[in-house]
N, C-alpha and C positions, 0 to 999 in steps of 0.2 A: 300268131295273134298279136302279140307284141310287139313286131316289126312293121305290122300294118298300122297298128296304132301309131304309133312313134311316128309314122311318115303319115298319117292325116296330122299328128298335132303341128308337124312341121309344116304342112300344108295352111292349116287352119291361123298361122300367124299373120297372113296374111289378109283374113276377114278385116280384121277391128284398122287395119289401115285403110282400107276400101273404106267402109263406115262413114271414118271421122273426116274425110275429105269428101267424099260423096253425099253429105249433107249438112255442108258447112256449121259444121259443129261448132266451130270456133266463134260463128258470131250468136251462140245462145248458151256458153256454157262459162260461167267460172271459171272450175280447172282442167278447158281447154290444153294447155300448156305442158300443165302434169301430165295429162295423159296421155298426151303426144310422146313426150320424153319416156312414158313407163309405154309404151306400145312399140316404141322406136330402139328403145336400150333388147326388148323379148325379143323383135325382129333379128336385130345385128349380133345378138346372142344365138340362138339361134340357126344363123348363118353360118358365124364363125364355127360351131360347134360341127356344122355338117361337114366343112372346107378342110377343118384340121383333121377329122377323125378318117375322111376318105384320103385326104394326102398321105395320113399315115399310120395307112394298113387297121384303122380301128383302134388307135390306141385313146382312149377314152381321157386318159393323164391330161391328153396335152391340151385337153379343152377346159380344163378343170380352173383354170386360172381366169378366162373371160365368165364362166360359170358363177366365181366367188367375187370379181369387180361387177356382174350382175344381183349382186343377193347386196352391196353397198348400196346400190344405185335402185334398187327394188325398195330398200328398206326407207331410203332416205328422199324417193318419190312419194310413195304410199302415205310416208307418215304425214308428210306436208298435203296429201290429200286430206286424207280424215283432218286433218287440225283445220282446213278448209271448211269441210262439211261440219265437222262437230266444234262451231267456233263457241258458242252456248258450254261448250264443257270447259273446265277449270284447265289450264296450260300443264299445271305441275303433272298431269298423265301424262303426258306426250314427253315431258322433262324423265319419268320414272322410267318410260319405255324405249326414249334415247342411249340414258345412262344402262339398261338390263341388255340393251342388246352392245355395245361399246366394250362391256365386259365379255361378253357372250363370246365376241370376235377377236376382243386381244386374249382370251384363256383358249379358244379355240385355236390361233393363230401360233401359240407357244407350240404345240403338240405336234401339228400340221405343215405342211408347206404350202401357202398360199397358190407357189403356181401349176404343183401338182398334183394336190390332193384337192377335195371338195370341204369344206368348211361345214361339217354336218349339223352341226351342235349350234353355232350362228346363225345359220340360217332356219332350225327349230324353233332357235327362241325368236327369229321372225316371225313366224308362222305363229307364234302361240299369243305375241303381241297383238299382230294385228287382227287376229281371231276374238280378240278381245274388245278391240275396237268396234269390230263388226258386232258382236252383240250390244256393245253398248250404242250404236248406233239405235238400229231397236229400241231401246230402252228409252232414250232422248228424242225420240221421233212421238213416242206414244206421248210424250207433256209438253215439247214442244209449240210454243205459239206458231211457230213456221213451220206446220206438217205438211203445208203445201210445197216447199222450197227440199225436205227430208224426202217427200216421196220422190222426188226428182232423180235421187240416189239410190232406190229402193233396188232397183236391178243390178246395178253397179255395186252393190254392197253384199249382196247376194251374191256377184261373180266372186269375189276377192272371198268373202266367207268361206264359201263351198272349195276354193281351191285352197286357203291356207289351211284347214280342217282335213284336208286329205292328204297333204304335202308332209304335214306336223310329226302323223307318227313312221310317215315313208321316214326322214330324213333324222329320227330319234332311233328308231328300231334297225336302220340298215347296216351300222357299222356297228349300235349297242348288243344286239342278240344275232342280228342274221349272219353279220360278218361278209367278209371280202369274198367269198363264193356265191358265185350264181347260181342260184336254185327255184325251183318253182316258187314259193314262198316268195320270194324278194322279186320274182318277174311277174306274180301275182300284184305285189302289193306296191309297185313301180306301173304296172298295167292300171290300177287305180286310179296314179296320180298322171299320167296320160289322159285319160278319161275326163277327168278334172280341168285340164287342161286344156283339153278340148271343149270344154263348153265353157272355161275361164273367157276363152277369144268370142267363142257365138252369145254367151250373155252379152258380152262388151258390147260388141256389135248392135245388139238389143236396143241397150243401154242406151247407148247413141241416137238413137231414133226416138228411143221415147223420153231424154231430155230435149230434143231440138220439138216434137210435138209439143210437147209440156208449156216449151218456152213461147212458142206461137200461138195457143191459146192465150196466155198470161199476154200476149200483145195484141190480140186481135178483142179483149176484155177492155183492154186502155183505148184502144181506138173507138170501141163502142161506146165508152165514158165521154 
């Protein structure tokens, strides 16, 4: 069950590229840009991770370093999304959640080898940011003068939610309690965050349609005017 998963989420990286070029997302969207870059870094991550791990014999180590310059480039896309979307909120959030994860990564980074091990503890306190975010998203959408511009993002925020909320306690609990064995337990609770990730890409994808609809209406409103 696990391997089947694993090779659909592989497959499924694929959607949210189709998507965003298949209906020129780029000329109705903001963070166009970002997205492309966080869609594009999942892809070539991804990749790499199949190319090394079949060149050699499954050894999981040696992906683990495009894995941890993925969780920089995850973190440091993502944020400049939300600070997009949630421009109405106060900066100094985005400054507290720069500096919690900065630390996250040089205390993790002491313990760790960057190019062979997986940076657990870093990339938790991603997940646990930007889960925060995503609620507070919600939160600023319900008083928002611009609920029309927030719902825009309501799928999109939803993907990134639902995936950092299932990643958080994979990547807190797999080396704190479960430890370096594979066991039912940890292919259970890695089977989860597959899952997640599989519909991380098909919300995206979603997403994508229903900002470029969104956007079309808001033009076809001004034409009428």
């Amino acid at each position: 069950m696990y391997d089947l998963l694993l090779n659909m989420c592989y497959i499924s990286e694929v959607f949210p590229l189709i998507f965003i070029f298949r209906f020129d997302y780029y000329r109705y969207n903001e963070i166009f840009i970002l997205m492309l870059d966080f869609i594009l870094s999942k892809f070539i991550v991804a990749v790499m991770s199949i190319i090394l791990v079949y060149l050699y014999n499954w050894d999981a180590n040696l992906s683990y370093f495009f894995q941890n310059i993925y969780t920089v480039l995850y973190f440091v896309i993502i944020s400049r999304l939300y600070k997009t979307i949630l421009i109405d909120i106060n900066s100094k959030l985005f400054k507290v959640g720069n500096i919690l994860f900065l630390l996250a990564f040089i205390m993790n980074g002491i313990w760790f080898d960057f190019r062979y091990e997986s940076l657990n503890y870093a990339t938790t306190m991603v997940n646990l940011i930007f889960t925060i975010y995503g609620f507070i998203y919600f939160s600023s959408s319900e008083r928002s003068l611009y609920s029309e511009r927030f719902s825009n993002y309501f799928w999109l925020n939803i993907a990134l939610l639902t995936y950092n909320m299932c990643l958080f306690p994979a990547m807190l609990f797999d080396d704190l309690i479960i430890g370096e064995s594979w066991s039912f337990t940890q292919e259970l609770l890695w089977s989860i965050v597959l899952i997640s990730s599989i519909l991380l890409n098909i919300v995206l994808s979603v997403s994508f349609l229903q900002v470029k609809n969104a956007q079309e209406e808001v033009a076809k409103k001004w034409t009428q005017n």
